[in-house]
N, C-alpha and C positions, 0 to 999 in steps of 0.2 A: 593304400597299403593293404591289400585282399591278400590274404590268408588261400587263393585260390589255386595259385601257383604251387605255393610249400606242398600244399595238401595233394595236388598232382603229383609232383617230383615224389612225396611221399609213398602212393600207391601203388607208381610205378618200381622203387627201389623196394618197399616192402615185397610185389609180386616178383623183382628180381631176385632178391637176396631166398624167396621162400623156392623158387625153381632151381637156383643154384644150391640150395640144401638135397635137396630132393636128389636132383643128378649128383652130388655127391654122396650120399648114402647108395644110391645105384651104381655106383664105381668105387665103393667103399675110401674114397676119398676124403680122410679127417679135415682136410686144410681146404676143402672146395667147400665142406661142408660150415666151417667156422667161418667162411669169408661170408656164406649166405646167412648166418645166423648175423653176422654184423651186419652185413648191406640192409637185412628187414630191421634190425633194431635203427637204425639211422632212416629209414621212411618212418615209423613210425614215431622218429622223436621231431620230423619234418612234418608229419600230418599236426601233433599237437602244436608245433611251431604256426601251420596254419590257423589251427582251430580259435589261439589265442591273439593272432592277428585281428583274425574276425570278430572276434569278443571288443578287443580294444577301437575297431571300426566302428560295432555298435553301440557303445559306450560313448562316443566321440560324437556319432549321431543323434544320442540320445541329448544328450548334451546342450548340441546345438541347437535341439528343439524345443529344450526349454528353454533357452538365451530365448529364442526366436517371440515363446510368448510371452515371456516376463517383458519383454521388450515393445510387443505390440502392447500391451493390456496398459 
């Protein structure tokens, strides 16, 4: 369950949503420019969606490795 993907998909629609802002203030385009402020707010609630996959990954991990010695010992 890697948090690697979200956080891709993430950087990608953040760098999306921040170039679609950008070209719409260049075209004075209010509704180009709202769509790009949502598409980056939606990467960056997909990078934290990864970030906390990966937390839960290593909590999981961590986890396991103390089964692992409680279990050896």
């Amino acid at each position: 369950m890697s948090g690697t993907g979200d956080k891709i998909k993430g950087k990608a629609n953040e760098a999306m949503g921040s170039a679609k802002q950008t070209a719409g203030k260049a075209m004075d385009d209010k509704s180009m420019q709202a769509d790009g402020a949502m598409q980056e707010a939606k990467g960056k609630g997909q990078g934290m969606v990864g970030e906390a996959k990966d937390k839960v990954d290593d909590a999981r991990e961590e986890l396991q490795e103390q089964r692992e010695k409680r279990d050896s010992a």
